[in-house]
Backbone and ligand atoms as CSV (ligand in chain L), in Angstrom:
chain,resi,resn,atom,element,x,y,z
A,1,UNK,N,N,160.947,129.831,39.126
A,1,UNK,CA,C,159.678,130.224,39.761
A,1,UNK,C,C,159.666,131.717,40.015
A,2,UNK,N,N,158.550,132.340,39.650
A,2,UNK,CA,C,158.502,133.218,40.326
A,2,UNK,C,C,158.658,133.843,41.906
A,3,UNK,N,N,159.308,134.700,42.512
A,3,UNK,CA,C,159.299,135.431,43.838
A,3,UNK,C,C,157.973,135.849,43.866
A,4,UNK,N,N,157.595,135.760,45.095
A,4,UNK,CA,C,156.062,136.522,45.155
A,4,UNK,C,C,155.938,137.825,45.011
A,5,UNK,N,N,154.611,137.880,44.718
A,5,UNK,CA,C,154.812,139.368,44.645
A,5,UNK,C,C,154.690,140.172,42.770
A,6,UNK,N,N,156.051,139.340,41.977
A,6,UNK,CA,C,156.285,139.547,40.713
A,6,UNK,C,C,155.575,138.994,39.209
A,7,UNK,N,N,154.660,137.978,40.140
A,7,UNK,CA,C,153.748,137.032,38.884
A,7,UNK,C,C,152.988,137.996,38.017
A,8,UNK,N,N,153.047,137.628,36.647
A,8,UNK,CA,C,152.330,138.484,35.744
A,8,UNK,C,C,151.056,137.922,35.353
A,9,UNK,N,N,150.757,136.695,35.273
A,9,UNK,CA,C,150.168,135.985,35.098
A,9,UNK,C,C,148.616,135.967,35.875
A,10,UNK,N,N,147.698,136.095,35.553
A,10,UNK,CA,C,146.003,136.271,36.321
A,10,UNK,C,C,146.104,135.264,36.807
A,11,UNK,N,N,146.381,133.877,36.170
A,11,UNK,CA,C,146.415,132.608,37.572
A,11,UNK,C,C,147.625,132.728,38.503
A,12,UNK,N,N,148.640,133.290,38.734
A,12,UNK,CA,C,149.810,133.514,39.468
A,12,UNK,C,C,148.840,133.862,40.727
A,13,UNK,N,N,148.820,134.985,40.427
A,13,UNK,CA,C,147.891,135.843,41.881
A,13,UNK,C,C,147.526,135.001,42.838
A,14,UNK,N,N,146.216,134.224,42.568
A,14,UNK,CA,C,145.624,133.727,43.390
A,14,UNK,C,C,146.393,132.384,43.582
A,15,UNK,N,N,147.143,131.711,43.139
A,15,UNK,CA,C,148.112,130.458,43.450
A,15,UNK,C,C,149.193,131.348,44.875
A,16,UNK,N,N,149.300,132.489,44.558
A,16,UNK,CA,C,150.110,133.060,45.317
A,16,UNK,C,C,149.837,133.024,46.466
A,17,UNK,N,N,148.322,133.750,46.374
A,17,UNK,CA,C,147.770,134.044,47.921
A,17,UNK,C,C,147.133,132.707,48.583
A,18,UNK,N,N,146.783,131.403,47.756
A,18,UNK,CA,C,146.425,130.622,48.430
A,18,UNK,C,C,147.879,130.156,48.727
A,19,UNK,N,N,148.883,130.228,48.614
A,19,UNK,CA,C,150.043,129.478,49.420
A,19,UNK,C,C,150.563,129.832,50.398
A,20,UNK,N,N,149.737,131.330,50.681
A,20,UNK,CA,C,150.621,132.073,51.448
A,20,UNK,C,C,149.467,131.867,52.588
A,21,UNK,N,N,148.479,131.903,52.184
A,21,UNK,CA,C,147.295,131.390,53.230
A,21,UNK,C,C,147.667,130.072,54.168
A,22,UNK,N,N,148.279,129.218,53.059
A,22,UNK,CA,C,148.957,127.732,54.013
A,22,UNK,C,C,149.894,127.762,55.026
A,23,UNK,N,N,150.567,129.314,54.907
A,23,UNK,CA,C,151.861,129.098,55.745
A,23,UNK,C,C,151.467,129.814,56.593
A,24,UNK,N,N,150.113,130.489,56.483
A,24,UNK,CA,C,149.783,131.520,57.786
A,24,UNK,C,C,149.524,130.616,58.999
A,25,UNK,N,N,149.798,130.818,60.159
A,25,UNK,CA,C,149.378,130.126,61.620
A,25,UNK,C,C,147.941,129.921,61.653
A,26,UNK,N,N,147.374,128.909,62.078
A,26,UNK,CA,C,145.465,128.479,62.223
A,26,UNK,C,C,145.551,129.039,63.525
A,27,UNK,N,N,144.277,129.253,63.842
A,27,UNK,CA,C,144.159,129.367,64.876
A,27,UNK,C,C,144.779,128.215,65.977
A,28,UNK,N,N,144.692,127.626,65.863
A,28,UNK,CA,C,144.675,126.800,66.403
A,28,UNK,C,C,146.420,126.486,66.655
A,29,UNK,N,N,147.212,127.140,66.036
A,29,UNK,CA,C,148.477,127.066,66.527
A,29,UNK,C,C,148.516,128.082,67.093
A,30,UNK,N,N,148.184,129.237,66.515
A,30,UNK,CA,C,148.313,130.235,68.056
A,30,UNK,C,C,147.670,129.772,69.226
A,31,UNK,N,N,146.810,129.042,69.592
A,31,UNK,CA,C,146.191,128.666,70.886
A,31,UNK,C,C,147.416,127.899,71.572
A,32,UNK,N,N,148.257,126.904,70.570
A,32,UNK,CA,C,149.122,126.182,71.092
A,32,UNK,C,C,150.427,126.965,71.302
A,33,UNK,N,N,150.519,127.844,70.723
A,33,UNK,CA,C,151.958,128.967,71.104
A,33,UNK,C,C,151.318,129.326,72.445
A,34,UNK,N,N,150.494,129.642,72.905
A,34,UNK,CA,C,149.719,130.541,73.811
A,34,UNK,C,C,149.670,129.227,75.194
A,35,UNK,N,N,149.563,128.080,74.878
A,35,UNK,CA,C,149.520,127.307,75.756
A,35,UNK,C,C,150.646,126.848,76.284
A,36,UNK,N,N,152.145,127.152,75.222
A,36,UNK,CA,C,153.306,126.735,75.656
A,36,UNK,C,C,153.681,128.231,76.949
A,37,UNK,N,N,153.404,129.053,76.619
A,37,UNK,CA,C,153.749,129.910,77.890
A,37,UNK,C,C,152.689,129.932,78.828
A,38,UNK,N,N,151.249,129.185,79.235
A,38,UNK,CA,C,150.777,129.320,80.299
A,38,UNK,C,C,151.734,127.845,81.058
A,39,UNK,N,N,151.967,126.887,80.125
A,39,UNK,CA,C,152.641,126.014,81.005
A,39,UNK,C,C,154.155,126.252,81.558
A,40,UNK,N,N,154.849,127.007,80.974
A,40,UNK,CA,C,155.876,128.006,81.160
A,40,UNK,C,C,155.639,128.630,82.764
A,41,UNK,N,N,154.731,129.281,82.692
A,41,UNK,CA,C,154.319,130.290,83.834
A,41,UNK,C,C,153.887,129.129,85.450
A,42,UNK,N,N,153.611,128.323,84.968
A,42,UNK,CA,C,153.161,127.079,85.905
A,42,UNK,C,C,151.800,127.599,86.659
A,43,UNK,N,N,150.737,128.028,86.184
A,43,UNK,CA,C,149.807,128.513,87.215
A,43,UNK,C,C,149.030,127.189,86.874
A,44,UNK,N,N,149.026,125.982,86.171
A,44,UNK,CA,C,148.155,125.082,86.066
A,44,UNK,C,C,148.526,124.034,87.819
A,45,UNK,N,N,149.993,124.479,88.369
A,45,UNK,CA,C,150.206,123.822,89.561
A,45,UNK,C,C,149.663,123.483,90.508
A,46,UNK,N,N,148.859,122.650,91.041
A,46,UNK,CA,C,147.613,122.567,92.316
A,46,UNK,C,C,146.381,122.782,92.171
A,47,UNK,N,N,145.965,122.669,90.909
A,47,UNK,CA,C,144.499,122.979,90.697
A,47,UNK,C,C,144.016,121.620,90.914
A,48,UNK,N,N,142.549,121.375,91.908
A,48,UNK,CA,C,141.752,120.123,92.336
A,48,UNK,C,C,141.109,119.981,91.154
A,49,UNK,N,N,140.625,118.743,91.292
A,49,UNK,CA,C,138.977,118.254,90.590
A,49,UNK,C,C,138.150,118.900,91.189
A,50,UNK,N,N,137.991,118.789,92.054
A,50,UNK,CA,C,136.504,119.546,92.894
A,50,UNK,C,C,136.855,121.311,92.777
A,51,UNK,N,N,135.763,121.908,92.129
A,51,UNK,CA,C,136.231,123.439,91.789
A,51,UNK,C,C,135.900,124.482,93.205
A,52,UNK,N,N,136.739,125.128,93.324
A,52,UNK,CA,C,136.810,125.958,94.309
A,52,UNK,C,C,135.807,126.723,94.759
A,53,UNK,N,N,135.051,127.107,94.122
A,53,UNK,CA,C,133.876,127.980,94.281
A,53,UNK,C,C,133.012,127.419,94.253
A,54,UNK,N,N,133.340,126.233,94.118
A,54,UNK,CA,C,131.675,124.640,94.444
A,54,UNK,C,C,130.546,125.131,93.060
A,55,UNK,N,N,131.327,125.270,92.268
A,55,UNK,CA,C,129.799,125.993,90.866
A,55,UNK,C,C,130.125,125.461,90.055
A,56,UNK,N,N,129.563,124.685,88.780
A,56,UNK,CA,C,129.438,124.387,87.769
A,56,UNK,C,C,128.722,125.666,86.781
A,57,UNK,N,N,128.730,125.584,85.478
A,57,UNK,CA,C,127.877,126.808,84.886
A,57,UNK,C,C,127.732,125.882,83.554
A,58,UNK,N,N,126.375,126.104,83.179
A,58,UNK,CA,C,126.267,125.811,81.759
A,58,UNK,C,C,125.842,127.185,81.316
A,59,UNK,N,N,126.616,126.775,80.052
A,59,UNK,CA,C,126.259,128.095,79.266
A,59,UNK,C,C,126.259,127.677,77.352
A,60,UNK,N,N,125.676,128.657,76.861
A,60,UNK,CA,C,126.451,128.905,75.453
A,60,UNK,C,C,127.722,128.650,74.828
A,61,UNK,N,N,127.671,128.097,74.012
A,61,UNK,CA,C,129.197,128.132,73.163
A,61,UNK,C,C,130.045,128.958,72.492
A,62,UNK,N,N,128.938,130.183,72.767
A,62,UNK,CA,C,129.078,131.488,71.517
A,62,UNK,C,C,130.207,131.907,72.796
A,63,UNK,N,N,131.562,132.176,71.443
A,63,UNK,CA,C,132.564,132.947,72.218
A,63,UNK,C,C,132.556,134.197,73.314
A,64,UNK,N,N,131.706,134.881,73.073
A,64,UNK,CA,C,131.413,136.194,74.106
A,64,UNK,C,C,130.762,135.975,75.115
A,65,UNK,N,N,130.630,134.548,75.312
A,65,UNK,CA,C,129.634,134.394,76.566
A,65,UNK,C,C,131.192,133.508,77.687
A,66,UNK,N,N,132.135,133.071,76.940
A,66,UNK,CA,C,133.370,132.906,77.845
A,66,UNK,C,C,133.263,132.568,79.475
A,67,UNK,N,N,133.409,131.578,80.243
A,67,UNK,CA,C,132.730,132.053,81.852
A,67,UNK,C,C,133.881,132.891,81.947
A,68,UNK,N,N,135.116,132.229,81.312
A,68,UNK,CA,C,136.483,132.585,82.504
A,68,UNK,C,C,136.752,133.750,82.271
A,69,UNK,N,N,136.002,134.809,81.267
A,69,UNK,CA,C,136.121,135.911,81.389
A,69,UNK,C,C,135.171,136.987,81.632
A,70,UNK,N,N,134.016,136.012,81.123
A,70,UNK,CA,C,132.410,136.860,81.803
A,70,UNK,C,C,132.268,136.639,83.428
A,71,UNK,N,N,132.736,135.604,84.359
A,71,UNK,CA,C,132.459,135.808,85.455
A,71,UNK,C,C,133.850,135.726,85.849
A,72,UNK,N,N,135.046,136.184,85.347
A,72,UNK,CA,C,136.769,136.015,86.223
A,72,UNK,C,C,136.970,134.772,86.694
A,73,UNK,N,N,136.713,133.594,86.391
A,73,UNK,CA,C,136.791,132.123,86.271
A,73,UNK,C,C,138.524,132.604,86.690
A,74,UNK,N,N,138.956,131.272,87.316
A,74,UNK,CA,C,140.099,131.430,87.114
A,74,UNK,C,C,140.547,129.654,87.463
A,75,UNK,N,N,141.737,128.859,87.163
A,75,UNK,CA,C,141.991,127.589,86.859
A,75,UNK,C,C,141.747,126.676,88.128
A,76,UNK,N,N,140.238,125.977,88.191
A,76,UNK,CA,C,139.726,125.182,88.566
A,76,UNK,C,C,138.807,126.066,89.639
A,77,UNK,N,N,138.516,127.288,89.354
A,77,UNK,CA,C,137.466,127.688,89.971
A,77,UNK,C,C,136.502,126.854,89.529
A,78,UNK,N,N,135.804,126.570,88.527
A,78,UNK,CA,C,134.314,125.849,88.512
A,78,UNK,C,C,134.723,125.147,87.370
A,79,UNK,N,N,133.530,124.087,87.412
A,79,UNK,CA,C,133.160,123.352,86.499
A,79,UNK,C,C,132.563,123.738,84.938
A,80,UNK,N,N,132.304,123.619,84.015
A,80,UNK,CA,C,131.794,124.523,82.879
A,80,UNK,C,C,131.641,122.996,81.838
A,81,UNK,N,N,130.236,123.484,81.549
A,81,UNK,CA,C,129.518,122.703,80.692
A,81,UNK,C,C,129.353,123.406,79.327
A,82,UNK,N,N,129.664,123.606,78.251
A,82,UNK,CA,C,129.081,124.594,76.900
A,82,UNK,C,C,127.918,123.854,75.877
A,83,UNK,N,N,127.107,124.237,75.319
A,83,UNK,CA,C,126.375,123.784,74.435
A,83,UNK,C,C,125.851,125.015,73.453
A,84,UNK,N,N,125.303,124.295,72.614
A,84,UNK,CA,C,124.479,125.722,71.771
A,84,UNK,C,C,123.012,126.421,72.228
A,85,UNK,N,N,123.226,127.324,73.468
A,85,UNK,CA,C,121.844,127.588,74.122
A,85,UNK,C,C,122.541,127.852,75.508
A,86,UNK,N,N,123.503,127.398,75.738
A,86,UNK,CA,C,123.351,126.844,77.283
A,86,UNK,C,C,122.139,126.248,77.819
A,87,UNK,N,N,121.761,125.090,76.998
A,87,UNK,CA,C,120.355,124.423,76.643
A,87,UNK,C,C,120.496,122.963,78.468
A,88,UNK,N,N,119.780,122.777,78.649
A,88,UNK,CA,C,119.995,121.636,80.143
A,88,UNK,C,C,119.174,120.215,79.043
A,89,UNK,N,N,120.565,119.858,78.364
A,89,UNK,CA,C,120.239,118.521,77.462
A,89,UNK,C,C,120.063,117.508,78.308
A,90,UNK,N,N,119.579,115.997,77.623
A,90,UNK,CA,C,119.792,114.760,78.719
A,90,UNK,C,C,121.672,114.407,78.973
A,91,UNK,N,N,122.602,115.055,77.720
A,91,UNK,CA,C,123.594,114.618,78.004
A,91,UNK,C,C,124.056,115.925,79.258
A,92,UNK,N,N,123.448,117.132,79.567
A,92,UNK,CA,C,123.995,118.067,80.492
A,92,UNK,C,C,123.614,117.606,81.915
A,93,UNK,N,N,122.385,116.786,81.832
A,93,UNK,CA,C,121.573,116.063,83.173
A,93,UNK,C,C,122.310,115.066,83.982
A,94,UNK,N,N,122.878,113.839,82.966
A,94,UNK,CA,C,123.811,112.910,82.593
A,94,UNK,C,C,125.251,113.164,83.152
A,95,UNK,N,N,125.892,114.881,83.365
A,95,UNK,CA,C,126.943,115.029,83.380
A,95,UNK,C,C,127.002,115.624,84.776
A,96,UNK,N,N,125.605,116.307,85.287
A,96,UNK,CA,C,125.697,117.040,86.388
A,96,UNK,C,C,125.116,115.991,87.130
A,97,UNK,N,N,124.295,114.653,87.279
A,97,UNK,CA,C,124.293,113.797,87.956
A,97,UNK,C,C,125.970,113.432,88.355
A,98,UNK,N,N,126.373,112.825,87.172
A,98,UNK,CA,C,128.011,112.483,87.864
A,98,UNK,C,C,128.474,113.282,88.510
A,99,UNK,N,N,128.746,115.018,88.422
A,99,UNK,CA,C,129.477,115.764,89.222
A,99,UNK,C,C,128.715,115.665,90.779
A,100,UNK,N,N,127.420,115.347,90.880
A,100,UNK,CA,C,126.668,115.075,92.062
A,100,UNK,C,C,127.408,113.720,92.763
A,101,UNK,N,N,127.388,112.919,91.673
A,101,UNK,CA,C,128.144,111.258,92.472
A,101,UNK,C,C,129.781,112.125,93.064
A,102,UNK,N,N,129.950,112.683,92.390
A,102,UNK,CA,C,131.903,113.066,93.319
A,102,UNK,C,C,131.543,113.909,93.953
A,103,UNK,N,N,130.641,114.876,93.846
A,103,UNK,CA,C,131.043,115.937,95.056
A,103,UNK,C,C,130.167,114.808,96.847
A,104,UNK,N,N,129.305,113.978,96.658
A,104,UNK,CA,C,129.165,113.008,97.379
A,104,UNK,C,C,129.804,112.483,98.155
A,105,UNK,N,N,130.624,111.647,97.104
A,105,UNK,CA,C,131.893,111.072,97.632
A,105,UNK,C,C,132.842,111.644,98.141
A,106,UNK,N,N,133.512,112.715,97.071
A,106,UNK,CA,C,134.891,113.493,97.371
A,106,UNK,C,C,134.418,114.646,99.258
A,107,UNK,N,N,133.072,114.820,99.189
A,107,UNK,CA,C,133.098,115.617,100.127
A,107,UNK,C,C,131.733,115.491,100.760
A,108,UNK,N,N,131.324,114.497,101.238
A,108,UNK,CA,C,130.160,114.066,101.684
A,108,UNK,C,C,129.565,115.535,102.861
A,109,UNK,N,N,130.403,115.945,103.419
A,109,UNK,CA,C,129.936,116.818,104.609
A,109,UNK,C,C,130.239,118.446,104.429
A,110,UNK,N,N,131.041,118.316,103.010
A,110,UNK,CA,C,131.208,119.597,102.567
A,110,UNK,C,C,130.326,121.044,101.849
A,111,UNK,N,N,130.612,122.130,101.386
A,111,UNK,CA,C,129.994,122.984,101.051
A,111,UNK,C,C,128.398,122.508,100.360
A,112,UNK,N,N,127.619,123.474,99.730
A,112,UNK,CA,C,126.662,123.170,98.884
A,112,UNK,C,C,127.024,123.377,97.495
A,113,UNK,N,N,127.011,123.112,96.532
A,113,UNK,CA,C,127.502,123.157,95.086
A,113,UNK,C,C,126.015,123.530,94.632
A,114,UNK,N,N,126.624,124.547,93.555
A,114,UNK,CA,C,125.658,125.124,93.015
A,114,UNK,C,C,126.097,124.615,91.524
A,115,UNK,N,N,124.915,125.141,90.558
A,115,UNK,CA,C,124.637,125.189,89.119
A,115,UNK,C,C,123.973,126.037,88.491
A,116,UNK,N,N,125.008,126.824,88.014
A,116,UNK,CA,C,124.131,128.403,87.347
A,116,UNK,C,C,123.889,127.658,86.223
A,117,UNK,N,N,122.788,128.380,85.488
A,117,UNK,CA,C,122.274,127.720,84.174
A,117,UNK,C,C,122.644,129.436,83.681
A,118,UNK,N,N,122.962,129.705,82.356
A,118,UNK,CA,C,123.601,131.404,82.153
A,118,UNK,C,C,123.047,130.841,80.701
A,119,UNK,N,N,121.621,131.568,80.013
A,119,UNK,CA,C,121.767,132.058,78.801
A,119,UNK,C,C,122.013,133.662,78.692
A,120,UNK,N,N,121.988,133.990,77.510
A,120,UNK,CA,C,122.370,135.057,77.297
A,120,UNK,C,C,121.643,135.514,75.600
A,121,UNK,N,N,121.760,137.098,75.800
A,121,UNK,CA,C,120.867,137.794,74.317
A,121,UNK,C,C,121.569,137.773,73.789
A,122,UNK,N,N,120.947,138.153,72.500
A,122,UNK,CA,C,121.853,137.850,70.790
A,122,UNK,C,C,122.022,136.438,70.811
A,123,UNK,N,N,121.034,135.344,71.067
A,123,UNK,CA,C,121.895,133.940,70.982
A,123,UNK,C,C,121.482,133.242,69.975
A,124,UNK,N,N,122.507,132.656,68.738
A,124,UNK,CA,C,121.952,132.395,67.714
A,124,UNK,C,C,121.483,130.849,67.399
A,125,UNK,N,N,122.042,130.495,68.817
A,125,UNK,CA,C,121.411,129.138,68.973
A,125,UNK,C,C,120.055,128.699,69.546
A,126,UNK,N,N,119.518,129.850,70.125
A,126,UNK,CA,C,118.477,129.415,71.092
A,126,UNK,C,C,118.221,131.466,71.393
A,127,UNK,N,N,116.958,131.214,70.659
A,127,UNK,CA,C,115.859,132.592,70.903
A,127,UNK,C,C,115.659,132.815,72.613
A,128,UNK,N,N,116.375,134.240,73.203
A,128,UNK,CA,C,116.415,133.870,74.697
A,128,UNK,C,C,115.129,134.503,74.611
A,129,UNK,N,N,114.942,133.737,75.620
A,129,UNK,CA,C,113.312,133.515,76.296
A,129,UNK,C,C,113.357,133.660,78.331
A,130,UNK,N,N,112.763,134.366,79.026
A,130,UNK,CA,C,112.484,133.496,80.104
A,130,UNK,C,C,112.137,132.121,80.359
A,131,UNK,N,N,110.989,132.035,79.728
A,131,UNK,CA,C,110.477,130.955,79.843
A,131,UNK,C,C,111.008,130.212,79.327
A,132,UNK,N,N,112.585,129.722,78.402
A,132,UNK,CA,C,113.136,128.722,77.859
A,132,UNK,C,C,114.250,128.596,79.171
A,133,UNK,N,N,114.835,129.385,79.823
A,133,UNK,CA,C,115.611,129.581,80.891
A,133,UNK,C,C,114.698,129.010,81.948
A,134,UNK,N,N,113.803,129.248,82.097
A,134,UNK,CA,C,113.159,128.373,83.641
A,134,UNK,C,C,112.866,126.746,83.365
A,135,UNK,N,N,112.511,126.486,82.001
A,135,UNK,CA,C,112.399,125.386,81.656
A,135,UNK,C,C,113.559,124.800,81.978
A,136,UNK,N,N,115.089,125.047,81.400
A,136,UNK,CA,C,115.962,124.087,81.468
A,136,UNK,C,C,116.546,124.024,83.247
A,137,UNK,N,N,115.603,125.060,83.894
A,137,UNK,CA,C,116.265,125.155,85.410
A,137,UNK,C,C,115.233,124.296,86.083
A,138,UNK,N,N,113.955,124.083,85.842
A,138,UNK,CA,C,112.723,123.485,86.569
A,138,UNK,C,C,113.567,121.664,85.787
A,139,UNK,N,N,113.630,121.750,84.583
A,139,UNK,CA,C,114.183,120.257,83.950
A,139,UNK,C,C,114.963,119.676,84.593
A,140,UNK,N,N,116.344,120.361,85.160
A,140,UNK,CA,C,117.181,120.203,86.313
A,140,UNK,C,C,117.339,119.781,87.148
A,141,UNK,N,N,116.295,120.612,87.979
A,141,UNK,CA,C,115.743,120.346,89.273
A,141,UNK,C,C,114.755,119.175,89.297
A,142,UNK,N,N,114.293,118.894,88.284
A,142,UNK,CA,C,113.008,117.560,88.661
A,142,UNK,C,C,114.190,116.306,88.009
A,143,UNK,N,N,115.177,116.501,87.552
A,143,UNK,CA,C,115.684,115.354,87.167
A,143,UNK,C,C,116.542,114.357,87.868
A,144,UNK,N,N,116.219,113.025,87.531
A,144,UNK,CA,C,116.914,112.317,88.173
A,144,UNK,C,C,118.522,111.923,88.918
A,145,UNK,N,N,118.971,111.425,89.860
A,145,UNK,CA,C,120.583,112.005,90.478
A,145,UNK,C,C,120.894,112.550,90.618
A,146,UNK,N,N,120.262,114.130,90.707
A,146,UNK,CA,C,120.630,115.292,91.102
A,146,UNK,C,C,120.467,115.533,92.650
A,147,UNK,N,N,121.467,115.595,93.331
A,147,UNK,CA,C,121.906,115.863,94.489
A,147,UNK,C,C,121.313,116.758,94.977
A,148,UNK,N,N,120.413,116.925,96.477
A,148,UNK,CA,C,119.873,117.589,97.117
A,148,UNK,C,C,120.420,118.713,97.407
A,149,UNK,N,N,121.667,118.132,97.667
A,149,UNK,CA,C,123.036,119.383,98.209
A,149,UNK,C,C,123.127,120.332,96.800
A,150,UNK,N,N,122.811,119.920,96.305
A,150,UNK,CA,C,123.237,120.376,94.744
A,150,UNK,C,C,122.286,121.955,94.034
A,151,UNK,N,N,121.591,123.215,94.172
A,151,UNK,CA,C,121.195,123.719,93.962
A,151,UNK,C,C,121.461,124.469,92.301
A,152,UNK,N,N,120.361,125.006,91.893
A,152,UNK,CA,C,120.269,125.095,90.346
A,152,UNK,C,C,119.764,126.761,90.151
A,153,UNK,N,N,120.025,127.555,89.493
A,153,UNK,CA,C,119.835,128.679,89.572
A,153,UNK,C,C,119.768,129.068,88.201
A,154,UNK,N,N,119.073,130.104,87.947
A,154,UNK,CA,C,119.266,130.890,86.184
A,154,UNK,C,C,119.557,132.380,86.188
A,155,UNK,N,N,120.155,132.354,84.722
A,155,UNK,CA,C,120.804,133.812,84.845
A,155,UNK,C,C,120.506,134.130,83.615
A,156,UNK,N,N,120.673,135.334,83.306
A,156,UNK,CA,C,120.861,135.677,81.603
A,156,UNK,C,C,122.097,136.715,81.553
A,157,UNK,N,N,122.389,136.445,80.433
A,157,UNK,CA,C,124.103,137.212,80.290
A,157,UNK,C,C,123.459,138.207,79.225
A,158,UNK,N,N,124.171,139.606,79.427
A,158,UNK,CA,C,123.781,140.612,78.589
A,158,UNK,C,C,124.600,140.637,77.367
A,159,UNK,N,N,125.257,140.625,76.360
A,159,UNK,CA,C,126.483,140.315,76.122
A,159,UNK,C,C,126.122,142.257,75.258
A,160,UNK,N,N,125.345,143.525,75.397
A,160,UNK,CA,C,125.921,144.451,75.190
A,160,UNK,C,C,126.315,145.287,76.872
A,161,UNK,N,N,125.788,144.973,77.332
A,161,UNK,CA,C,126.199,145.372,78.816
A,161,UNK,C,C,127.541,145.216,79.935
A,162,UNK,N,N,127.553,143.710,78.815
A,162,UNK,CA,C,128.310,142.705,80.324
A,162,UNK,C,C,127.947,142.209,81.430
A,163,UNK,N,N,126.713,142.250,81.704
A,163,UNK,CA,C,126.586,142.327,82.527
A,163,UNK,C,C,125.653,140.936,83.294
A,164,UNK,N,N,125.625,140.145,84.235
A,164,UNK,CA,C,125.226,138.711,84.161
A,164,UNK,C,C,124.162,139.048,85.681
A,165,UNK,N,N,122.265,138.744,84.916
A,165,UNK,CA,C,121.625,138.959,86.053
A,165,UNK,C,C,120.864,137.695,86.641
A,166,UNK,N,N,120.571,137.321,87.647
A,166,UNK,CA,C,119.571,136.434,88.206
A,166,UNK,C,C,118.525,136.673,88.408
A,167,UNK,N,N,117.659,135.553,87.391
A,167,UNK,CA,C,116.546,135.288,87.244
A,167,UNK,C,C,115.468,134.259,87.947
A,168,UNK,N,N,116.397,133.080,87.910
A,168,UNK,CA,C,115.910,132.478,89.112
A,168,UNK,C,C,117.132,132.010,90.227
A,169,UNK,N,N,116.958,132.537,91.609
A,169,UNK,CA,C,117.661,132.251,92.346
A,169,UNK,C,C,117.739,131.012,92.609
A,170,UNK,N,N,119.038,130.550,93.601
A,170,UNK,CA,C,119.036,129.079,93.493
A,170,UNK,C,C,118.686,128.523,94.291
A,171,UNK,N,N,118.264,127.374,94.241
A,171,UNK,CA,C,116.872,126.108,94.799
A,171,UNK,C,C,117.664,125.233,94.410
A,172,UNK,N,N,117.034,124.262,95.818
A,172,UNK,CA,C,117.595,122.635,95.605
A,172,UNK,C,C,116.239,121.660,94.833
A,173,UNK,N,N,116.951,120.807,94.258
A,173,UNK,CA,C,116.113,120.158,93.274
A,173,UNK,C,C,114.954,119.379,94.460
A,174,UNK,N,N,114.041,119.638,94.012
A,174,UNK,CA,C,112.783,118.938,95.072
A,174,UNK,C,C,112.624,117.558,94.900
A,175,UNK,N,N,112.941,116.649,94.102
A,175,UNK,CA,C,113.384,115.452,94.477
A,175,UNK,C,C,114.366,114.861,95.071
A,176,UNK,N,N,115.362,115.484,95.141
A,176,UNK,CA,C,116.939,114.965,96.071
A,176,UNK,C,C,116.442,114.276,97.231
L,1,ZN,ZN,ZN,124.273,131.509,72.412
């Protein structure tokens, strides 16, 4: 066999580089190299279900919109919902009703829990709009099992700025 590198051959080449493509790391093993030293470090130790800062956030899926690094998230500060839009689907309604049934239960007399709704510009899932952002925050708020205690808010994320502003402040859902 040829050593790499030495093929003379026009089909050599590219047999070459696709093999060498196979042995390169996926992403996805660097995430897992990367996960063997956060468990190393032990900061996953004592983190609750119920998130510290009482917030859930839906947002976008698009990598630059990140909470845990667009708002300094840190392990079990909040809850985080992703979709394409940071869109308020029936399955996002569906999911923040349940977090309403535990924070109920788990803490009947405790804080108020909020729900930022965070789109953001450049989004190639969903043309940002105000008016698509108040929709999925008014949708929210009128929807069913959503906890009184439970307030809903909108934001838009700048993603050339950085910078994350409020648009609609947060309100408790008027049916609770
Ligand atoms: Zn997006």
């Amino acid at each position: 066999m040829h050593p790499h590198g030495t093929a003379q051959s026009g089909l050599a080449a590219p047999l070459d580089a696709e093999s060498a493509r196979r042995e390169e790391p996926t992403g996805a093993h660097v995430a897992l190299a990367r996960n063997r030293a956060f468990a190393a470090a032990g900061r996953h130790e004592g983190a609750a279900i119920l998130p510290s800062l009482r917030l859930l956030v839906v947002t976008c899926l698009d990598p630059r919109v990140d909470p845990a690094h667009v708002l300094g998230l840190h392990l079990g500060d909040a809850m985080v919902i992703r979709n394409g839009g940071g869109r308020v689907t029936p399955a996002v309604i569906d999911d923040v009703a349940f977090v309403c049934r535990l924070v109920e239960s788990a803490v009947p007399e405790g804080p108020p829990f909020e729900v930022a709704v965070i789109h953001h510009t450049q989004c190639r899932a969903n043309a940002f709009a105000p008016s698509t952002l108040a929709a999925d925050v008014e949708r929210l708020r009128d929807a069913d099992g959503i906890s009184a205690r439970v307030s809903v808010s909108g934001h838009v994320y700048d993603v050339d700025t950085g910078q994350v502003r409020t648009v609609i402040p947060a309100a408790a859902p008027r049916s609770g």
